[in-house]
C-alpha positions as CSV (number, residue, x, y, z in Angstrom):
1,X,55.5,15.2,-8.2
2,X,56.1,12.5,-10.3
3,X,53.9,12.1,-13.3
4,X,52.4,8.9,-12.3
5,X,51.8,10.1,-8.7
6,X,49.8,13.3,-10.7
7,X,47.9,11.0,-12.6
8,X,46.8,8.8,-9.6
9,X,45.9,12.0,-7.9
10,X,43.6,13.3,-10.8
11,X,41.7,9.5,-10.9
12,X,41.2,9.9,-7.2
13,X,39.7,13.8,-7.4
14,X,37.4,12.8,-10.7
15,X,36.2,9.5,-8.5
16,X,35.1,11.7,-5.6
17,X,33.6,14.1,-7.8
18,X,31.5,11.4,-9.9
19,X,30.7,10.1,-6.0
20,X,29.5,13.9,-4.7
21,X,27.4,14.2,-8.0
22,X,25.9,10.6,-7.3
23,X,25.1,11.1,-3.6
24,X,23.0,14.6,-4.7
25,X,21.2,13.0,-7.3
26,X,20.3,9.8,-5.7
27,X,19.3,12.1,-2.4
28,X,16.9,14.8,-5.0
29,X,15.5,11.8,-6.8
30,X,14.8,10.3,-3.5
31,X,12.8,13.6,-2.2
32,X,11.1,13.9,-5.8
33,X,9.7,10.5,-5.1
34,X,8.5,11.4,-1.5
35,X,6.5,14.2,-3.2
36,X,4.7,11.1,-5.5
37,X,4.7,9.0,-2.6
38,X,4.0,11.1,0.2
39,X,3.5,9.4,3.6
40,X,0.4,11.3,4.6
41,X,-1.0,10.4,7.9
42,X,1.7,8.4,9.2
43,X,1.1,8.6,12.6
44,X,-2.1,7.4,11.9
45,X,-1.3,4.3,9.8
46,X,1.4,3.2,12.3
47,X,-0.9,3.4,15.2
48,X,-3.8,0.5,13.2
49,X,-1.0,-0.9,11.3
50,X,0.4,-1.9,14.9
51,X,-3.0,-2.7,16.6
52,X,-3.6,-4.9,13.7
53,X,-0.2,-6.2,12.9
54,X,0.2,-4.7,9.6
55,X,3.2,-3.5,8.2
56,X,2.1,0.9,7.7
57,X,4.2,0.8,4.3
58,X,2.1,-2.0,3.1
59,X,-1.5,0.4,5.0
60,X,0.0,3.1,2.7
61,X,0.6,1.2,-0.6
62,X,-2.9,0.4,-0.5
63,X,-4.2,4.0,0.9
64,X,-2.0,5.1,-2.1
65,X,-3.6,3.0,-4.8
66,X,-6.7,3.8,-4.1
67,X,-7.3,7.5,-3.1
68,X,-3.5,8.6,-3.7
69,X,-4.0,10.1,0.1
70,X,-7.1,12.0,-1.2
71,X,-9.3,11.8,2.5
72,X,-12.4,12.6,0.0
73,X,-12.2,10.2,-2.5
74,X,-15.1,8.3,-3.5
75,X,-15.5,5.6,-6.4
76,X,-17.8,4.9,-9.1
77,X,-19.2,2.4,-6.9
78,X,-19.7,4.6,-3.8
79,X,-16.7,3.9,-1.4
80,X,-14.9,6.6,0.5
81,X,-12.1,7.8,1.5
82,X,-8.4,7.0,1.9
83,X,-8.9,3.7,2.1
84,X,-12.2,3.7,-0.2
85,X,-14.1,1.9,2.3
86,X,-17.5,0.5,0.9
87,X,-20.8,1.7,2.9
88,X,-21.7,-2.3,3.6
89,X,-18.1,-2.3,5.2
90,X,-18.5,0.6,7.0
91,X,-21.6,-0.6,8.7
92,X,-20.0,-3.5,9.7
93,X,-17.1,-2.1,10.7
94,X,-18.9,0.3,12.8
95,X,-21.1,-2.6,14.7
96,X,-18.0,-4.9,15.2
97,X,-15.8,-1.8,16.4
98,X,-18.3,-0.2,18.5
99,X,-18.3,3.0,16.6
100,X,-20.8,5.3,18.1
101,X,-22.7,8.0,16.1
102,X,-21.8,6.1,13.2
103,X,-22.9,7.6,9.8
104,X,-21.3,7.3,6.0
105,X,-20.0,10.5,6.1
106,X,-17.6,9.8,8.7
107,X,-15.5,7.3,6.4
108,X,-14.3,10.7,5.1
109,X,-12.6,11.3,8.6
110,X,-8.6,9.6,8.5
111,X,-8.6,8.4,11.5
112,X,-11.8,6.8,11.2
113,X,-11.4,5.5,7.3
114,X,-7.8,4.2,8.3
115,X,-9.1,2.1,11.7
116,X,-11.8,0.4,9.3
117,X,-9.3,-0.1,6.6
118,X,-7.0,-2.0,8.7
119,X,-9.3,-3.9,10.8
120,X,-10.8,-5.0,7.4
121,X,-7.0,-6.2,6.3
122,X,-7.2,-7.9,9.5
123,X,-10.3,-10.1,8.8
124,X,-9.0,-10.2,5.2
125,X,-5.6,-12.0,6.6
126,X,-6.9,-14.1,8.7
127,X,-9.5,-15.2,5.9
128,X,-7.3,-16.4,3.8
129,X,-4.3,-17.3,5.9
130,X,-1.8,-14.1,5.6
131,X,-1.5,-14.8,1.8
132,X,-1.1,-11.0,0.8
133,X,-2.0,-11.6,-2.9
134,X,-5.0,-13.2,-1.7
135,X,-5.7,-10.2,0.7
136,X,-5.0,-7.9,-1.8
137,X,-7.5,-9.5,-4.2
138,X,-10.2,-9.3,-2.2
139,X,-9.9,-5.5,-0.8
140,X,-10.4,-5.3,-4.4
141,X,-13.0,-7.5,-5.6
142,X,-14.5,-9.3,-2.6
143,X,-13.7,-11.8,-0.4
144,X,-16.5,-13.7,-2.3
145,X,-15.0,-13.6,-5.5
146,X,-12.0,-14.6,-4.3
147,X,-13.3,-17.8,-2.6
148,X,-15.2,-18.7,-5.8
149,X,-11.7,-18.3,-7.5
150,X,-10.1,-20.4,-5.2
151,X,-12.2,-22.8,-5.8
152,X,-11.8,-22.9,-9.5
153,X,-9.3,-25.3,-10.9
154,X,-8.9,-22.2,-13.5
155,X,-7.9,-19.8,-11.2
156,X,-6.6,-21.7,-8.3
157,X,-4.5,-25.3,-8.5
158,X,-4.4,-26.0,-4.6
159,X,-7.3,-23.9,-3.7
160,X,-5.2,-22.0,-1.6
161,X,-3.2,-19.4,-3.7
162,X,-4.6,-17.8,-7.1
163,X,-2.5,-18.5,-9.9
164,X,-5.1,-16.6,-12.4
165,X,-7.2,-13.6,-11.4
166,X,-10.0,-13.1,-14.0
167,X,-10.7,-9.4,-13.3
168,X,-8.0,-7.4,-15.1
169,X,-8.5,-4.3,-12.7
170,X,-7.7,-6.8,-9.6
171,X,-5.0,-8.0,-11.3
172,X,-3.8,-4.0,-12.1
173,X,-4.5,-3.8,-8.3
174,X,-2.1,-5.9,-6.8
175,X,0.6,-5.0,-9.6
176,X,-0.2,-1.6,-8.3
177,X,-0.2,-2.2,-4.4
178,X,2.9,-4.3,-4.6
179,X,5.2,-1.3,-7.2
180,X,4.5,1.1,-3.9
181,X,4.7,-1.4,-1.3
182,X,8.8,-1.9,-2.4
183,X,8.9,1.9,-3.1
184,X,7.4,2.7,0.3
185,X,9.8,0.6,1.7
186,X,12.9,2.2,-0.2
187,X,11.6,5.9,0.7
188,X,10.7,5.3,4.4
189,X,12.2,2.8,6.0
């Protein structure tokens, strides 16, 4: 072999080396992120995601931001669950869906907590006309917040979209539900 032809050869075994090494740490990182962004529940979330045309990587972004998949959660302010459904909510939820036996406890059940979750995105979408920060904003402060914002040249220009969100853990919130909503997407799709 010539010297150049040896040379060529060495380039070409150090490339696929570097591309071996690459390929196993891009596929471990990618499983150490599934274990911080598990996808508990999935058959779950795809089955209300799809009866209330949600996308289940955007159901688990949210379930992840606010009980990081913990089915017994419960906030400072007394919602439960994955999906930290309020007890107002619930009760709602429960009258609207026809859920018999109905009783706060049962927002600890997944299947349960997950079916109000996303029927409550539903309302939430149709509210305020599929605009996902707007959504977002109110699964965390209230829907009435939200429409006193939009109705606040401060907050809102076109009373349509927020362009200002005064409470800085809604505006954590959406920062939050939108970082796993991409990363969701990257792991699972």
């Amino acid at each position: 072999m010539r010297v150049l032809d040896l040379r060529k050869y060495r380039i070409l075994i150090i490339l696929i080396a570097i591309s071996v090494i690459l390929g196993i740490f891009i596929y471990t990182c990618k499983n150490v992120l599934k274990i911080i962004y598990p996808f508990h529940y999935e058959a779950i979330i795809k089955k209300y995601a799809s009866q209330y045309d949600l996308d289940p990587f955007f159901v688990a972004s949210i379930i992840k931001a606010e009980s990081k998949f913990d089915t017994n959660a419960v906030s400072h302010k007394g919602a439960k669950g994955l999906m930290q459904i309020a007890n107002i909510t619930g009760n709602w939820a429960a009258e609207e869906l026809n859920i018999s036996g109905y009783h706060e406890e049962i927002l600890f059940n997944p299947d349960i907590n997950i079916k109000i979750g996303c029927w409550y995105l539903d309302k939430l979408k149709k509210e305020f006309k599929n605009n996902i920060g707007n959504v977002l904003a109110a699964y965390n402060a209230g829907s009435g917040n939200v429409n006193k914002w939009l109705c606040d040249k401060k907050y809102s220009d076109d009373g349509k979209e927020l362009t200002e969100i005064p409470f800085g853990e809604t505006r954590d919130y959406i920062k939050k539900v939108n970082r796993n909503f991409k990363i969701y997407k990257y792991l699972y799709e």
